[in-house]
C-alpha positions in Angstrom: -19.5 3.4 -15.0 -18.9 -0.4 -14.1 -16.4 -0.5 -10.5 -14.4 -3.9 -10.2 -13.8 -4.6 -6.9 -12.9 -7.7 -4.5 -15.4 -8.5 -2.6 -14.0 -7.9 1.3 -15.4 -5.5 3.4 -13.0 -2.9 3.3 -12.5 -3.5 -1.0 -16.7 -3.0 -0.8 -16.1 0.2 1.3 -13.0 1.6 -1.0 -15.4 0.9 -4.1 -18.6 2.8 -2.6 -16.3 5.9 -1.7 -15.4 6.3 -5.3 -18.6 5.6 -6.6 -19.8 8.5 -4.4 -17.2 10.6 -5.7 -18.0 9.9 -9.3 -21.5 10.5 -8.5 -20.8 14.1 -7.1 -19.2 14.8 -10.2 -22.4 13.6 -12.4 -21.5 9.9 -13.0 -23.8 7.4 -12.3 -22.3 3.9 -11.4 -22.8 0.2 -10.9 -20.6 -2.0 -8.7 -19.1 -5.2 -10.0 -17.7 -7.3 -6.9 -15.0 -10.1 -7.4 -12.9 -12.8 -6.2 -9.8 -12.3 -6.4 -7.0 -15.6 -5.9 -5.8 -13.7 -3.2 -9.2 -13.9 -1.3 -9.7 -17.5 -1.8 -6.0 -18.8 -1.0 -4.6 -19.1 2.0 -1.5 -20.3 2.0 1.3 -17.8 3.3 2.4 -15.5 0.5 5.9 -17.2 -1.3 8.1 -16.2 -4.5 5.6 -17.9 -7.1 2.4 -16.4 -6.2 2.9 -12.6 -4.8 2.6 -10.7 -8.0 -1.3 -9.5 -8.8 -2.7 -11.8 -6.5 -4.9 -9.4 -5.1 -5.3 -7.1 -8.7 -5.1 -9.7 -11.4 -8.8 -10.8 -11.2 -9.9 -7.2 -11.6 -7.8 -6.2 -13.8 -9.3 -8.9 -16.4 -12.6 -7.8 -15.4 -11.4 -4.5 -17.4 -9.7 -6.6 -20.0 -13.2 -8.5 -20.8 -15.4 -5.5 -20.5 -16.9 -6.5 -17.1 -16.1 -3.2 -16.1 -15.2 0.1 -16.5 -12.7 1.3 -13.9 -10.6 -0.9 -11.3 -10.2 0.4 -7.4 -7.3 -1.1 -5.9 -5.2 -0.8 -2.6 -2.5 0.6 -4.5 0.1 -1.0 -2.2 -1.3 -4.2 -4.1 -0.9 -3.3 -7.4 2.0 -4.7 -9.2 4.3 -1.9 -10.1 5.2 -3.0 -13.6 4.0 -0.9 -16.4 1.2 -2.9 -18.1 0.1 -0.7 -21.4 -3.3 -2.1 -21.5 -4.2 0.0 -18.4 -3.5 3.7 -16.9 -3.8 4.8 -13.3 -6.6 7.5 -13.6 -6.4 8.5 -10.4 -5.1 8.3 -6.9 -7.6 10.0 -4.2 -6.4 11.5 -1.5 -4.8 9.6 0.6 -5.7 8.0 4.6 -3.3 7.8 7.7 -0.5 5.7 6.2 0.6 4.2 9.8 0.8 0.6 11.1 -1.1 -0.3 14.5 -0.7 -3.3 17.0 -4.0 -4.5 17.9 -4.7 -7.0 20.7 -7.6 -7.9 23.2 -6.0 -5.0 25.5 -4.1 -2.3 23.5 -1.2 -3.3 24.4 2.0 -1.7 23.2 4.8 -2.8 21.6 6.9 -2.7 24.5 4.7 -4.7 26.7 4.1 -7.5 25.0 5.5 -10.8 26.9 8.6 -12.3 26.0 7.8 -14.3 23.2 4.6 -13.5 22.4 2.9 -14.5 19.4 2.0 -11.7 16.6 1.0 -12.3 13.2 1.6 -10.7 10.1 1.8 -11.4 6.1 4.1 -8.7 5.4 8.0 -9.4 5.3 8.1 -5.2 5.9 6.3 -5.5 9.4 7.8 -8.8 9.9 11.6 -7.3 9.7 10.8 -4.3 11.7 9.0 -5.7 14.1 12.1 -7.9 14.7 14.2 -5.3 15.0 12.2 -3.5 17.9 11.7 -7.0 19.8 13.6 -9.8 18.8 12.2 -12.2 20.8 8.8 -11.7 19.8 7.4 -15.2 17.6 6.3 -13.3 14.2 4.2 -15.7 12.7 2.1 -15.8 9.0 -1.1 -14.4 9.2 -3.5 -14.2 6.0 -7.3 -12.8 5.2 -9.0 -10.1 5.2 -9.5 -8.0 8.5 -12.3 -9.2 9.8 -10.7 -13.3 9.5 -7.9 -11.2 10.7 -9.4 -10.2 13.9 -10.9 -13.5 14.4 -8.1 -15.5 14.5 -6.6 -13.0 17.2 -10.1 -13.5 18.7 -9.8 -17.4 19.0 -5.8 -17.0 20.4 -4.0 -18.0 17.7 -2.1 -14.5 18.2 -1.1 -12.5 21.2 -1.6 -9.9 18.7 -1.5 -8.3 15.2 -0.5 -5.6 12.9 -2.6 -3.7 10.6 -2.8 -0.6 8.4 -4.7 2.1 10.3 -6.5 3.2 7.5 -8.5 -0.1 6.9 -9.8 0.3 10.7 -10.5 3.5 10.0 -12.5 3.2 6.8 -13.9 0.4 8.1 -15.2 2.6 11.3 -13.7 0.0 13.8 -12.8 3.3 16.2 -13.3 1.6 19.3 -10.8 -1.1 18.1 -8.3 -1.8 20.9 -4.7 -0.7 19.5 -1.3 1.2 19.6 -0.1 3.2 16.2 3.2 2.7 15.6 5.4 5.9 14.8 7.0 6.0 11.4 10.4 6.1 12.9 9.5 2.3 14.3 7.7 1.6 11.4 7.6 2.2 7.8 4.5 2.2 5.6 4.8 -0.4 2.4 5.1 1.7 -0.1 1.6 3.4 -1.5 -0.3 2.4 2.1 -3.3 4.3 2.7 -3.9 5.0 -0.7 -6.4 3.8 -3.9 -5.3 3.2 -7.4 -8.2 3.6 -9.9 -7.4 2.2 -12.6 -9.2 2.3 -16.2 -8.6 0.8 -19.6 -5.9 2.8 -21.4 -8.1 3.3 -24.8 -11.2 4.8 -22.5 -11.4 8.3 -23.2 -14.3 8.2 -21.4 -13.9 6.6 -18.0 -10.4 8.4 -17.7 -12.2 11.5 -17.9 -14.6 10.6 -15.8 -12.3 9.5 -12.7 -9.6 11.5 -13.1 -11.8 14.2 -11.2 -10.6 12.2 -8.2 -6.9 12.7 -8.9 -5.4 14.0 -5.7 -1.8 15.3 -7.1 0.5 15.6 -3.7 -0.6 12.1 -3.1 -0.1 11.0 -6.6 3.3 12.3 -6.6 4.2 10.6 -2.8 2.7 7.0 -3.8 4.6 7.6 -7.3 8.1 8.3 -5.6 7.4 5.4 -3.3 6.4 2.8 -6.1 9.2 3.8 -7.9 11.7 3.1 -5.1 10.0 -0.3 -5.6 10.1 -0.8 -9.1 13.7 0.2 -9.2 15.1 -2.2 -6.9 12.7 -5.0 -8.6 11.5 -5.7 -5.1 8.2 -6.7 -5.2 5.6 -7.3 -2.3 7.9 -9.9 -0.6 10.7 -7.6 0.0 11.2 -5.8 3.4 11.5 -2.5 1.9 9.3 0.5 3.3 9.0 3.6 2.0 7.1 7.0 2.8 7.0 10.5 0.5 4.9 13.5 1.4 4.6 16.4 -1.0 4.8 19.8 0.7 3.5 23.1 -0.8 6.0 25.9 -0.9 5.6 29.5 0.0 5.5 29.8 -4.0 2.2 28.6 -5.5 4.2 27.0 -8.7 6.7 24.9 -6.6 6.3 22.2 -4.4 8.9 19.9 -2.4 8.8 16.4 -2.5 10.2 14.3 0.6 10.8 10.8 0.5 12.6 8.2 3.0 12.5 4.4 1.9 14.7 1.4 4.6 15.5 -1.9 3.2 16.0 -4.5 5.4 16.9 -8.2 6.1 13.7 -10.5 7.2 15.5 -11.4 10.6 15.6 -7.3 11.4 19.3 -7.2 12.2 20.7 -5.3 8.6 19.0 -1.5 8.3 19.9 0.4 5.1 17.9 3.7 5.2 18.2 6.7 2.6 16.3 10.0 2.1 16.0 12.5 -0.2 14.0 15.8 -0.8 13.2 17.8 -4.4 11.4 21.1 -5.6 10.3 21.1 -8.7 7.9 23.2 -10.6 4.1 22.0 -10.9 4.0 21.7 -14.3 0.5 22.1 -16.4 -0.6 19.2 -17.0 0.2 17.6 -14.1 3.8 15.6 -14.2 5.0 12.6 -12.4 8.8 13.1 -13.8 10.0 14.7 -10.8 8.6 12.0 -8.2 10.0 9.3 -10.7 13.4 11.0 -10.9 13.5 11.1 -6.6 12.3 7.7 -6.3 15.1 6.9 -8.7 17.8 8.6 -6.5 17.0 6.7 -3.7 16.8 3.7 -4.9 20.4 3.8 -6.3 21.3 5.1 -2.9 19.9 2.0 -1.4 21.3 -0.2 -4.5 24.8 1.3 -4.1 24.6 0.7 0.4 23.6 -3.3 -0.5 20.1 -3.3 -0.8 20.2 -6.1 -3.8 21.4 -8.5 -1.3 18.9 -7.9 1.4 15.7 -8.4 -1.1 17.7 -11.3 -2.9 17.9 -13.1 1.1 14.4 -12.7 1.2 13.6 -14.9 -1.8 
């Protein structure tokens, strides 16, 4: 089996722990790195350019028959339907948390007034506003390592990323603070990989749905549908975080799922949550973490949520 995958370190590393996956399972596999536009372009992410930019170039590799199966971050992918491919599998999933990292470790809370930290992401941008409003967020784009090295060089006091890229990317001894999730709010799907095939390949889907993890499919599903319903796309500040949660009955489970909506200047907070049993159906169903996303989302829709992601256009 052919993996598409960018070509940054972490995208190298998320493509070598499937392929060891599929080869416990039997599969022998072959790695297929790209560039994707989002890789090669610099420019802060706007309204024009946010959708696929990090998924569209391996998609088509699937498309022209460059490869087999797609890994994704699946907080990149795009979370309209496309029926030429299907998600064959979501692995389980890493930390889901946001860390500050700077030359120290400094926290939040000690940062001097009007420090400098970067970020791409409106979500971190609007929460980390509303903890410290004096702070200068500023754009910040690449891939960790260019990350790192422009806090390296002082462009930033310091920076926010996802834990789980440091830690799949063994930087252990990296100096940071995690955030809590009641400061911050993963985007939704964080932590997790989206492996996607063809939607006519009997084979491949076979092949990778071995990695399927369902409680994590059914949390990033809930999440991406909060997404998808309130059309926000990856520029909105809207954060979202489901866990599924076995039962003391081996047929239920309980899905729980909080998602926030914000402005981009941190001052407006619309926050809902909602929790659902429902029976684990055989095959495997998504309906009931479609049906909670749903919920919330018209929660948020009906508190004013439209008008915070239409502000942040």
């Amino acid at each position: 089996m052919r993996i598409a995958t960018r070509e940054s370190p972490l995208a190298m590393w998320q493509a070598r722990h499937v392929a060891a996956g599929l080869t416990a399972h039997g599969v022998a596999t072959e790695l297929v790195p790209l560039v994707s536009g989002g890789d090669t372009d610099m420019r802060p992410i706007d309204g024009s350019r946010q959708v696929g930019l990090f998924t569209k170039r391996i998609q088509q590799a699937l498309v022209d028959n460059e490869a087999d199966i797609a890994v994704h971050s699946l907080k990149d992918l795009p979370t309209q339907i496309d029926e030429r491919f299907s998600l064959a599998a979501v692995p389980p999933r890493e930390v889901v948390t946001d860390c500050l990292v700077s030359p120290t470790g400094i926290a939040l809370a000690d940062l001097s007034v009007g420090a400098r930290v970067g970020t791409g992401s409106t979500r971190r941008m609007a929460q980390l506003k509303s903890l410290r409003d004096d702070l200068r967020v500023e754009p910040i784009r690449g891939n960790v390592q260019t990350r790192l090295s422009k806090l390296e060089s002082g462009e930033f006091d310091a920076i926010v990323l996802a834990e789980a890229g440091l830690l799949r990317l063994e930087m252990h001894d990296l100096p940071r603070t995690r955030f809590s999730l009641e400061e911050m709010l993963p985007a939704p799907g964080q932590g997790a990989l989206g492996i996607e095939v063809r939607s006519d390949d009997a084979e491949a889907y076979a092949a990778v749905n071995h990695l399927d993890d369902q409680p994590t499919r059914w949390a990033v599903v809930a999440e991406r549908t909060v997404l998808a319903a309130l059309h926000g796309g990856c520029l909105a500040p809207i954060a979202a975080y489901s866990v599924a949660l076995p039962t003391a009955d081996s047929q239920t489970a309980q899905l729980n799922l909080t998602a926030v909506v914000m402005s981009t200047d941190g001052t407006q907070r619309l926050e809902e949550s909602a929790v659902s049993s429902f029976e684990i159906a055989s095959p495997p169903s998504d309906a009931a973490a479609i049906e909670l996303g749903s919920a919330v989302a018209e929660k948020l829709r009906a508190a004013g949520a439209e008008r915070l992601i239409q502000a942040a256009r």
